[in-house]
MIBAMAR-466669 format. One record per residue (C-alpha): residue in three letters; x negated, y negated, z negated. Coordinates in steps of 0.1 Angstrom, whole numbers. Example, Ala and Ser with C-alpha at 12.3 -4.5 7.8 and 13.67 -1.06 7.14 Angstrom:
BEGIN
+------+-------+-------+-------+
! resn !    xx !    yy !    zz !
+------+-------+-------+-------+
!  Ala !  -123 !    45 !   -78 !
!  Ser !  -137 !    11 !   -71 !
+------+-------+-------+-------+
This chain:
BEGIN
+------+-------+-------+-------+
! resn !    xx !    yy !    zz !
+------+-------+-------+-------+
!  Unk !     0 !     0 !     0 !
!  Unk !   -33 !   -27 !    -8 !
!  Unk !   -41 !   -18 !    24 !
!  Unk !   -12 !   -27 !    43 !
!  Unk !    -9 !   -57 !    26 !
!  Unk !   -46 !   -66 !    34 !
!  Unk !   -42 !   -64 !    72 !
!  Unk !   -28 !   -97 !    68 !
!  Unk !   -40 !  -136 !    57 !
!  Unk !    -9 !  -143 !    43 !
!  Unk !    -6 !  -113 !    21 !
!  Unk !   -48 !  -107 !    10 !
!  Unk !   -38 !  -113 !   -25 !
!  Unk !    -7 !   -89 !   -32 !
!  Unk !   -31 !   -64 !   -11 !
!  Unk !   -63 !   -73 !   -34 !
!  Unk !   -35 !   -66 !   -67 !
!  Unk !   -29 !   -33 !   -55 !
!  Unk !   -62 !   -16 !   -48 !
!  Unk !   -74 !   -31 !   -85 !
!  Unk !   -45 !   -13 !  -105 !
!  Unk !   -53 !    20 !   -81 !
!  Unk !   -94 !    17 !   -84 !
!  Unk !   -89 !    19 !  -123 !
!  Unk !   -88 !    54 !  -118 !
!  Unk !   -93 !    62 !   -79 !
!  Unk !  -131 !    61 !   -63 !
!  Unk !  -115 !    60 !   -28 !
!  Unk !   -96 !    26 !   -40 !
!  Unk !  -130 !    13 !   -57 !
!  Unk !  -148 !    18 !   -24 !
!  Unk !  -118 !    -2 !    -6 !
!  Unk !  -116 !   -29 !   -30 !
!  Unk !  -154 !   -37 !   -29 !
!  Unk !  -151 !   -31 !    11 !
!  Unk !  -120 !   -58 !    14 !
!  Unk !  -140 !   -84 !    -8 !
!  Unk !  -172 !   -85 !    11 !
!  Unk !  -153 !   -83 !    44 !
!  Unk !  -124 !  -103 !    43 !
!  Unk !  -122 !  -124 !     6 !
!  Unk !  -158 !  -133 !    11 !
!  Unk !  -169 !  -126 !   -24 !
!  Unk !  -198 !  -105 !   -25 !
!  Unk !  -203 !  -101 !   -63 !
!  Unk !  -168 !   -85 !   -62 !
!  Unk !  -176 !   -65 !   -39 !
!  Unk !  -205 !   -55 !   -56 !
!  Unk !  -193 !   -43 !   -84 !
!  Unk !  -161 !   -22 !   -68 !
!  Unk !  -189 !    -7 !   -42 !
!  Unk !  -214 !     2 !   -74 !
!  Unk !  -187 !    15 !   -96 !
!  Unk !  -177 !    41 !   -63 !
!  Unk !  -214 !    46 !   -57 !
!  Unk !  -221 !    56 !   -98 !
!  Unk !  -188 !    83 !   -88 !
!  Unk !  -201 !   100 !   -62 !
!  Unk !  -192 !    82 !   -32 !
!  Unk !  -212 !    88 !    -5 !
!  Unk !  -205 !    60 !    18 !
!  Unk !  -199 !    36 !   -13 !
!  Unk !  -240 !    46 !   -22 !
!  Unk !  -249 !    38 !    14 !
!  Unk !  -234 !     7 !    11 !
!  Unk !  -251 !    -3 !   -22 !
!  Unk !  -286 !    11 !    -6 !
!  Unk !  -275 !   -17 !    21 !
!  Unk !  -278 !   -44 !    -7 !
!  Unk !  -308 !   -37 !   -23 !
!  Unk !  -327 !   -27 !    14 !
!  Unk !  -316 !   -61 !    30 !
!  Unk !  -309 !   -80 !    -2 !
!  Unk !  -275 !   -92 !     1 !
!  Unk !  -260 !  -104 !   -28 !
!  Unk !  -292 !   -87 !   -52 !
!  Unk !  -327 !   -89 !   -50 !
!  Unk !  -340 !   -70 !   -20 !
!  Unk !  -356 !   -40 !   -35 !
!  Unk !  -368 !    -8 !   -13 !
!  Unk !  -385 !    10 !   -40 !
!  Unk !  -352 !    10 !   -55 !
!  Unk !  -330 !    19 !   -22 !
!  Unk !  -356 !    47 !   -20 !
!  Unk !  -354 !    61 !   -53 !
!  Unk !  -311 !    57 !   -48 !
!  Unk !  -311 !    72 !   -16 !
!  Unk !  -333 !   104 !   -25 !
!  Unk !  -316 !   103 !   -59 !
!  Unk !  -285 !   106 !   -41 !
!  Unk !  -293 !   138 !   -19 !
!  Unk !  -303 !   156 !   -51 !
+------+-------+-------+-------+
């Protein structure tokens, strides 16, 4: 349903309500949330978080996406060591 509402402008918010109250206890809505934020609210340290709290439960594209941030540095301090140490961490 936050989806649906997010396709639109004019609805963003009422979308951005429903994904938080389902990412409370859904990693699929976490990895949404933080996905809708960066994209389309344009608030990366929202996005952050909803994309690190799916990464630290096991989801795999969620981790990718965190590697992302520390490998290029958006929104954190660019840090390979650490992408490194994630990304092999994550394949154990």
């Amino acid at each position: 349903l936050g989806l649906l509402y997010a396709r639109s402008e004019d609805t963003l918010k009422e979308g951005v309500e429903w994904l938080e109250k389902a990412a409370l206890t859904d990693v699929d809505a976490m990895y949404l949330l933080g996905k809708l934020y960066v994209t389309k609210a344009n608030n990366a340290e929202q996005g952050f978080y909803w994309l690190e709290k799916a990464a630290i439960n096991n989801h795999v594209d969620a981790m990718i996406d965190v590697g992302a941030f520390y490998m290029f540095g958006y929104y954190v301090k660019k840090d390979k060591a650490f992408f490194r140490n994630r990304r092999v961490f994550s394949l154990c």
